[in-house]
N, C-alpha and C positions, 0 to 999 in steps of 0.2 A: 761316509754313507756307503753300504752294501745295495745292493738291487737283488732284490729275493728274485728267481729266477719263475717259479711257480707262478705270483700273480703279476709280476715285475711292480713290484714297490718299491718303492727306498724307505728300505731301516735305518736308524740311527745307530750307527758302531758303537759303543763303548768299550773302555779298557778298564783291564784292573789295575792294583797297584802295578804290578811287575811289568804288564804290559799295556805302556800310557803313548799316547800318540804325542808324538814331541811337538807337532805344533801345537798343542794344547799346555803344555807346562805340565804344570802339577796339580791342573784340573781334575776333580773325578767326578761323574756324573751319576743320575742316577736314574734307572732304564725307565720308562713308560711303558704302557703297554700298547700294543700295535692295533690300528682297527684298520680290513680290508674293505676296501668299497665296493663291496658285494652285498646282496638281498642279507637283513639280517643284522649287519652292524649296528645300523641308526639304534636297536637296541639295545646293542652291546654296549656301546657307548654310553648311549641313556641312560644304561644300567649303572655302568660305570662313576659316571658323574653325578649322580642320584649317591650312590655309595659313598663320593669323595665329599658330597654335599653334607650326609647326614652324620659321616665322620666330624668335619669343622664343626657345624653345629652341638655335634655331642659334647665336643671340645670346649664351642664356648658355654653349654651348659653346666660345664663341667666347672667352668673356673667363675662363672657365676654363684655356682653350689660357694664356692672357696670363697668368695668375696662375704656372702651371705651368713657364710660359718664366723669368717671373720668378725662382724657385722655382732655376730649374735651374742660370740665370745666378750667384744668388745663391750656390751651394752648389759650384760650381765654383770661384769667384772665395774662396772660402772654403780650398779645398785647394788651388790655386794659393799664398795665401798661407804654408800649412802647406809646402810644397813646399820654397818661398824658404828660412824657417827650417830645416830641415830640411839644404839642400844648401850647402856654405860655398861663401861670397861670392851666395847667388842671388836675395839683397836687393837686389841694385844690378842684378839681371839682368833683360831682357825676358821674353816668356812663351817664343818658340821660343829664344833663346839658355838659357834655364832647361831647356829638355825635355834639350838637347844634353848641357849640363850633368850633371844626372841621369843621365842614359845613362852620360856615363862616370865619373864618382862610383859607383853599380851598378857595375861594371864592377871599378872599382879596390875596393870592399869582395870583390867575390865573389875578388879576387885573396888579398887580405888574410886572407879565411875561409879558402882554399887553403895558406896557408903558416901560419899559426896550427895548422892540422889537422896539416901536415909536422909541424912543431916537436912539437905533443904525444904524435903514434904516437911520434916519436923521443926523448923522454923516457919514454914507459913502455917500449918497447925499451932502453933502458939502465938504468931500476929494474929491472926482471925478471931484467937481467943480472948486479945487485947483490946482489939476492937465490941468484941460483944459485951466484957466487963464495962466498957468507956473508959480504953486506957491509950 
């Protein structure tokens, strides 16, 4: 420790590689910054720690985002597979050859639900009419 001569404080020395205090080893540290006990610090400080505060925070904001991407990645790549089984043949498909796929798969069921629907009005149009014969 030095004692700054001006407010008499004591600073924390550090050294560099070249110049390392031996009874320290091959410790290196890494410097802080100094607050004098004069009108004005409690700010500074406040400041300071407010800054170191909303760093961490961003930090874990940050690997939250990561977790979340993970998350999203994961659960996509999940219904992608459900997709594949789902569409014939889109196991052996890419992902934009699979969307194509589906679109017209959709496409060819909604035609299917259309003629299924034909065919049944037009089976109880001819029960009804069995009934009204006496058949």
């Amino acid at each position: 420790m030095e004692i700054n001569a001006v407010n008499q404080t004591n600073t924390p020395t550090f050294y560099s590689k070249t110049q390392q205090n031996p009874l320290m080893g091959s410790a290196l540290h890494e410097a802080f910054p100094t607050f004098q006990t004069t009108r004005g610090t409690t700010r500074k400080r406040t400041d300071y720690l407010k800054s170191q505060n909303k760093d961490s925070l961003r930090e874990e904001e940050e690997e939250e985002e990561e977790d979340n991407d993970d998350d999203e990645r994961i659960e996509v790549k999940r219904k992608i597979v459900a997709l594949q089984r789902i569409v014939p043949g889109g196991e052996a498909l890419g992902v934009d050859k699979l969307f194509e796929e589906t679109a017209g798969y959709i496409l060819a069921l909604q035609g299917q639900i259309r003629a299924m629907r034909v065919l049944a009005s037009f089976i109880e149009g001819m029960d009804k009419q069995k009934r009204k014969l006496g058949g």
